[in-house]
C-alpha positions as CSV (number, residue, x, y, z in Angstrom):
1,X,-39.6,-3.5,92.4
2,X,-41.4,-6.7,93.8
3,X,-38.9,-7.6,96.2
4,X,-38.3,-4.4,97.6
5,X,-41.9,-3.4,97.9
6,X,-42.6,-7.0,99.6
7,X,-39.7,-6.2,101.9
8,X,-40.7,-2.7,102.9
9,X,-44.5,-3.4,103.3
10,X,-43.2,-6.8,105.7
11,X,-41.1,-4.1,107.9
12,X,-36.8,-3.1,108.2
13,X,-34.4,-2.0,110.1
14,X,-32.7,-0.3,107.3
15,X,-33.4,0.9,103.7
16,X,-30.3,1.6,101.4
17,X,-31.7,3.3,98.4
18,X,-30.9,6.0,95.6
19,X,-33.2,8.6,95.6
20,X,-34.9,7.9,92.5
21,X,-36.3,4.4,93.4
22,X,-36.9,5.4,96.9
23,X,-39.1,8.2,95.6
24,X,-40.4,5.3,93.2
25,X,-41.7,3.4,96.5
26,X,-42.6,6.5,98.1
27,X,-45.2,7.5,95.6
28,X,-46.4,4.0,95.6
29,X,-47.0,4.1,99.0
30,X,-45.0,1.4,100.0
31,X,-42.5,2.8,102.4
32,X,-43.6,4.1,105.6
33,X,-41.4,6.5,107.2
34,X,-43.5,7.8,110.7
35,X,-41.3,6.0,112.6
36,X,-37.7,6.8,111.7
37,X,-35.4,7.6,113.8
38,X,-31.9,8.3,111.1
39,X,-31.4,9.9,108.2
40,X,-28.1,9.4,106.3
41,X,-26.9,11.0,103.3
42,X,-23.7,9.8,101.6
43,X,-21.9,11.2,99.1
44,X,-24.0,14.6,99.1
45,X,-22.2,16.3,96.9
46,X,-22.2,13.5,93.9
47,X,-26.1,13.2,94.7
48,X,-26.5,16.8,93.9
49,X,-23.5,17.0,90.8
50,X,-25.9,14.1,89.7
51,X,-28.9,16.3,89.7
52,X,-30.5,14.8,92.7
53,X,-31.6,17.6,94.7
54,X,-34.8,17.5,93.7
55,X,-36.1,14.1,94.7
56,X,-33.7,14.2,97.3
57,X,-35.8,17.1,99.0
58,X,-39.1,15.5,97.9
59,X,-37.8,12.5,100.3
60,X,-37.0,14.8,103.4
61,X,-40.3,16.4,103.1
62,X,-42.4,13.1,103.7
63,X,-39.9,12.1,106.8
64,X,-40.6,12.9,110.3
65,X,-39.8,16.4,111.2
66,X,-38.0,14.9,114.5
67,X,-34.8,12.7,113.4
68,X,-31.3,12.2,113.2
69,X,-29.5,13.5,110.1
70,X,-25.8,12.7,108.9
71,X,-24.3,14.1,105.8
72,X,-21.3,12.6,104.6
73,X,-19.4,14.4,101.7
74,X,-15.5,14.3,100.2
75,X,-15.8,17.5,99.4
76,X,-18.4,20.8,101.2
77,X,-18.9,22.8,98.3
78,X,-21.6,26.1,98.5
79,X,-24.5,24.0,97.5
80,X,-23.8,21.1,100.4
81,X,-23.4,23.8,103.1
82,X,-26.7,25.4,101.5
83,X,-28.4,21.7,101.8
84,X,-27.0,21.2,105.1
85,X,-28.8,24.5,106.8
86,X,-31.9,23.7,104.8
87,X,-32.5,20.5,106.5
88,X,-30.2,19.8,109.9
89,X,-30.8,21.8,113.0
90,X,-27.5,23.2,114.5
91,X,-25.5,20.8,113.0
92,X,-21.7,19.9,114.2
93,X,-19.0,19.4,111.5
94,X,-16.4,17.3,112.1
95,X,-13.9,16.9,109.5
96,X,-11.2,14.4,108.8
97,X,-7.8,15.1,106.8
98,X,-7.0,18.1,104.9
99,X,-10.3,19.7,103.3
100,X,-10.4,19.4,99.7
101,X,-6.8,17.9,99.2
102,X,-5.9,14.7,98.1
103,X,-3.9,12.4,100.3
104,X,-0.3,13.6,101.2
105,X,1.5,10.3,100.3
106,X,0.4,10.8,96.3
107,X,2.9,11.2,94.2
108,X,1.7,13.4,91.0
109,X,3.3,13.1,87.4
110,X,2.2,14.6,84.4
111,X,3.4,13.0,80.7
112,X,2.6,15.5,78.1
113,X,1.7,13.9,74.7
114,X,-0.2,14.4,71.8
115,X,-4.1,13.2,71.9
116,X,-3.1,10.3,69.5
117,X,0.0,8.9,71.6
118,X,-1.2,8.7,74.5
119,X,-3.2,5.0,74.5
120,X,0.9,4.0,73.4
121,X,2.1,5.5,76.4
122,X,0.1,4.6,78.9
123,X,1.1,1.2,77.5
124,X,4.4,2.0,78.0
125,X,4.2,3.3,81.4
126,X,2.0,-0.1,82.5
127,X,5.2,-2.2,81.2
128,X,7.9,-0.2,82.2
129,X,6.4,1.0,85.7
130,X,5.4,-2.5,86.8
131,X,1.8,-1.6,88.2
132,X,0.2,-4.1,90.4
133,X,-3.3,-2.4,89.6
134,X,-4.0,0.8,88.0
135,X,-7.5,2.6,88.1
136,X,-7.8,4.0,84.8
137,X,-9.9,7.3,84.2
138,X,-11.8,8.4,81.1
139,X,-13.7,11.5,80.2
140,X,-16.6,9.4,78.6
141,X,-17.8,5.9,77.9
142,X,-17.0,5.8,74.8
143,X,-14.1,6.7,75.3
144,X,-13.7,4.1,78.0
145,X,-15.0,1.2,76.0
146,X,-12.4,2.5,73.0
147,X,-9.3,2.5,75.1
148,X,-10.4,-0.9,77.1
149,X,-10.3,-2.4,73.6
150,X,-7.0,-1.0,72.7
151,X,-5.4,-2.3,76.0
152,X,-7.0,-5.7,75.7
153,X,-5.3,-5.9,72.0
154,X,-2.2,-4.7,73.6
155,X,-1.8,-8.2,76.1
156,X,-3.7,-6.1,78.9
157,X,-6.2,-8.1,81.3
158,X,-9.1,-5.4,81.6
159,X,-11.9,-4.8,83.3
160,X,-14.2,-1.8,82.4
161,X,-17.2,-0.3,84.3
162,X,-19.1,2.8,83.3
163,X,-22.8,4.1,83.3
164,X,-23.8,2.0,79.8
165,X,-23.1,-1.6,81.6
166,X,-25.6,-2.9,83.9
167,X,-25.0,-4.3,87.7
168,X,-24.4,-7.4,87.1
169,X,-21.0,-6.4,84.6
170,X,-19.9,-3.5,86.8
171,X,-19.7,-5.8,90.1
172,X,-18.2,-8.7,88.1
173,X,-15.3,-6.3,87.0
174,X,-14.8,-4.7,90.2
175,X,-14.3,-8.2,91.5
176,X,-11.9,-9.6,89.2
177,X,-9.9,-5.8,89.8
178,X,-9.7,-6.3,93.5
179,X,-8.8,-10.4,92.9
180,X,-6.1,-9.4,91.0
181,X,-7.3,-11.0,88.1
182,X,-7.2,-7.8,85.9
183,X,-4.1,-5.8,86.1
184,X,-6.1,-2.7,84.7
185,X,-9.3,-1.3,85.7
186,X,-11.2,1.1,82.8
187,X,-13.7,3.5,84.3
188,X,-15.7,7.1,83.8
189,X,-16.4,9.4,86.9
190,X,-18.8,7.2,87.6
191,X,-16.3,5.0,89.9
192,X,-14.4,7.9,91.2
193,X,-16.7,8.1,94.0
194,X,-17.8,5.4,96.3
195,X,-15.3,3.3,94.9
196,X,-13.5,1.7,97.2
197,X,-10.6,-0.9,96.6
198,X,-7.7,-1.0,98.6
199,X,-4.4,-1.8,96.8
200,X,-5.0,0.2,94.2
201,X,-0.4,1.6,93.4
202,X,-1.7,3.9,90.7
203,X,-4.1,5.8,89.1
204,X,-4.2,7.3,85.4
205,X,-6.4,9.9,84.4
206,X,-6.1,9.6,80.8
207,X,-8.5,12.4,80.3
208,X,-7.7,15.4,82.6
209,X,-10.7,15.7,85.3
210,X,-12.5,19.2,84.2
211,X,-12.5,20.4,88.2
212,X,-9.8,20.0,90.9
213,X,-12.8,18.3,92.9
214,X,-13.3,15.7,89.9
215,X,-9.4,15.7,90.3
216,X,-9.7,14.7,93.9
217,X,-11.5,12.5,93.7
218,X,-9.8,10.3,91.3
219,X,-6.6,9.9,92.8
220,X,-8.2,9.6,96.2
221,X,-8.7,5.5,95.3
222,X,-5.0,5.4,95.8
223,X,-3.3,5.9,98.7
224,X,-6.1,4.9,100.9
225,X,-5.5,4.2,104.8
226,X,-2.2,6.4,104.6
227,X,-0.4,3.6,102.0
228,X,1.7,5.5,98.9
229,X,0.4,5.8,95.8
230,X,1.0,7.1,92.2
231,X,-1.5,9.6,90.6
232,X,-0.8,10.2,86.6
233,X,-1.9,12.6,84.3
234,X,-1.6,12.2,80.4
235,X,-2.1,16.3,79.5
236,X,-2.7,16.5,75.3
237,X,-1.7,20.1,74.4
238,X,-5.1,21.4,74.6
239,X,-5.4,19.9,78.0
240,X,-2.7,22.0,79.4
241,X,-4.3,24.9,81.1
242,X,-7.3,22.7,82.3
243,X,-4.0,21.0,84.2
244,X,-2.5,24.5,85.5
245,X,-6.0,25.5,87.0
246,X,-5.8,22.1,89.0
247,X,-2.7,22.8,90.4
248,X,-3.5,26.6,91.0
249,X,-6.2,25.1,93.4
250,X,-4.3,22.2,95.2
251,X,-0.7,24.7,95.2
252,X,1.1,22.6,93.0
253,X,2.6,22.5,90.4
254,X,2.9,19.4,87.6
255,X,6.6,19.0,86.2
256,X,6.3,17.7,82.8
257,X,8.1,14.0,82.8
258,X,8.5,11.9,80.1
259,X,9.4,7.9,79.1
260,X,12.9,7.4,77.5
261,X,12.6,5.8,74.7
262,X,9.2,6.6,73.7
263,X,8.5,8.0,70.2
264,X,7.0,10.9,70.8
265,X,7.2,12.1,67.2
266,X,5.3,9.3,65.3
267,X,3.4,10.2,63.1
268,X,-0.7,10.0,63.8
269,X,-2.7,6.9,62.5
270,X,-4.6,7.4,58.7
271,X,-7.0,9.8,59.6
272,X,-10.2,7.3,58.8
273,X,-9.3,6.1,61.6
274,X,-8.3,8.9,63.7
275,X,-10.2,12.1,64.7
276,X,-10.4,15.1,66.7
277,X,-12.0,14.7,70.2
278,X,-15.0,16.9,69.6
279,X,-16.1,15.0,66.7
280,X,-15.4,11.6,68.4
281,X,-17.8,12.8,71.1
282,X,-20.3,14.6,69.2
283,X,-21.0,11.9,65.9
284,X,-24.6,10.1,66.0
285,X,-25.3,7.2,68.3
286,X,-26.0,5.1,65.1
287,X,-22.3,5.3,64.0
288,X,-20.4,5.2,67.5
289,X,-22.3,1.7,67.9
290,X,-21.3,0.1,64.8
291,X,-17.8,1.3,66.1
292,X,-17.6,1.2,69.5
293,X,-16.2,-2.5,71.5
294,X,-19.0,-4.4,73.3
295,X,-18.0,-5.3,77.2
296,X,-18.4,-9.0,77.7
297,X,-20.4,-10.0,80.1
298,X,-18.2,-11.2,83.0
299,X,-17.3,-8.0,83.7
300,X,-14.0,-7.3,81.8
301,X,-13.5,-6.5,77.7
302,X,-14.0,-9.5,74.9
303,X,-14.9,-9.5,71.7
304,X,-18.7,-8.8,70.2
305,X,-20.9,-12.0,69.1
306,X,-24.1,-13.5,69.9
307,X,-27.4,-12.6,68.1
308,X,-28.5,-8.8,68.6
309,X,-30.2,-7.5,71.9
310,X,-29.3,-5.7,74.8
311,X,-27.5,-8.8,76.6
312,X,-26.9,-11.0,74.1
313,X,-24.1,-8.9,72.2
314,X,-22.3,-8.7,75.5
315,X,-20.2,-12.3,75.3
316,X,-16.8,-13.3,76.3
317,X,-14.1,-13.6,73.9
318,X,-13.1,-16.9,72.5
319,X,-11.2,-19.6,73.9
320,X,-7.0,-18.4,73.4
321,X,-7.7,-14.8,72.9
322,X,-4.8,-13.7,74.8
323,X,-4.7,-11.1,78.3
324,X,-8.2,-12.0,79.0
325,X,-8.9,-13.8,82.1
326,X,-12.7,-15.3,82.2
């Protein structure tokens, strides 16, 4: 907060800010806005999925009634248009590719597998398909910091970024993804939008999005500046009719593939070690830490030591552990 209030009472050209800390600085008094000329709001519709409406109106309502407002959104569902009346005065919409479609040169597969098969077949699919650099989806971050653990065992350089890391581990796993230094890249929704890496052949929602938009979003990391790319969906049986809605909305239809080979009648692990989704998600925080993997901190997935706090548990593996590039 020092910096930035330093910078902002000393005078810029341009502020870049969420709208929480911006409001921060705004009720501080530190940010001036009487002589702004442009507005810009990016990603609209995340901010108000996020909840931000609120504070992002709060903001509008201490700028200059006089200004130049852009609103840049994927997607222009009801509550964006409603946002976009409420604070732009006859405002032109130009819009670029298909609305709310992903790119044409996708190519969509479905595998469908049981819940408890499906970290062994994405394995199977990163072997056998000969990824270059796959963008891995998860429904939640436990989740995330579970399978990153499992592909790391498995030989798997990964990185993994979701909203329990901080800054610091996010942007050091982004940059060994787009180096090339991790083959896989482990995230929540929270990279599916702003996210952007070019190169990116394929990406896996192991967990099927809950919306089409969601759905959109996620494979819209591949196939960027008309290149192909590969969008897969592991569906679990209870997943299925989430996946037919999707398709209802984008008119099309996912064929059912699967891997030769793959066993898709094995048995499930010992059930202490196993467990249905819902009570995966739902047991107390207490237990799912003792559990869960800890990220190291370079921004990919090691193994847990150090003395406890916040940062110190977050330490690279050691020297030899194998698919784990530091």
């Amino acid at each position: 907060m020092q910096l930035q209030e330093r910078a902002l009472r000393a005078g810029v050209d341009m502020v870049m800010a969420t709208p929480g800390r911006l409001l921060d600085h705004l009720r501080r008094g530190y940010a001036d806005f009487r002589d702004l000329q442009v507005l810009v709001l990016d990603e609209a519709d995340r901010m108000l999925d996020m909840g931000f409406l609120p504070d992002v109106r709060q903001i509008i309502s201490a700028l200059p009634k006089q200004r130049q407002t852009l609103l840049f959104s994927a997607t222009i569902p009801r509550e964006v248009e409603h946002l976009a009346r409420e604070i732009m005065h006859e405002p032109l919409r130009v819009t670029v590719g298909r609305q709310d479609q992903p790119p044409e040169s996708i190519r969509h597969t479905a595998y469908p597998v049981q819940e408890y098969l499906k970290t062994g077949l994405l394995v199977e699919l990163l072997r056998r398909e000969r990824m270059k650099s796959a963008l891995v989806f998860t429904r939640t971050k436990w989740r995330a910091d579970r399978l990153a653990r499992e592909l790391f065992e498995a030989g798997f350089r990964v990185g993994l970024i979701h909203g329990g890391r901080t800054q610091s581990q996010r942007e050091a796993a982004l940059a060994g993804f787009r180096a090339g230094r991790e083959l896989v890249l482990v995230a929540t929704d929270v990279a599916a939008r702003g996210l952007d890496i070019y190169g990116i052949t394929h990406v896996v929602n192991y967990d099927v999005p809950p919306t089409v938009t969601d759905y959109i979003h996620r494979v819209g990391r591949t196939a960027r500046v008309e290149a192909a790319g590969d969008a897969i969906t592991l569906v679990a049986p209870y997943e299925e009719d989430d996946l037919r809605g999707i398709g209802r909305d984008l008119g099309h239809r996912f064929l059912g593939e699967s891997v030769p080979g793959f066993d898709y009648n094995a048995p499930p692990p010992p059930r202490s070690t196993r467990g249905p989704e819902r009570r995966w998600e739902t047991r107390p925080r207490r237990d799912e830490d003792r559990s869960r993997p800890r990220p190291e901190g370079r921004g990919g997935y090691g193994k847990e030591r150090g003395r406890r706090g916040s940062e110190s548990r977050f330490r690279g593996p050691r020297r030899g552990r194998p698919g784990m590039h530091r």
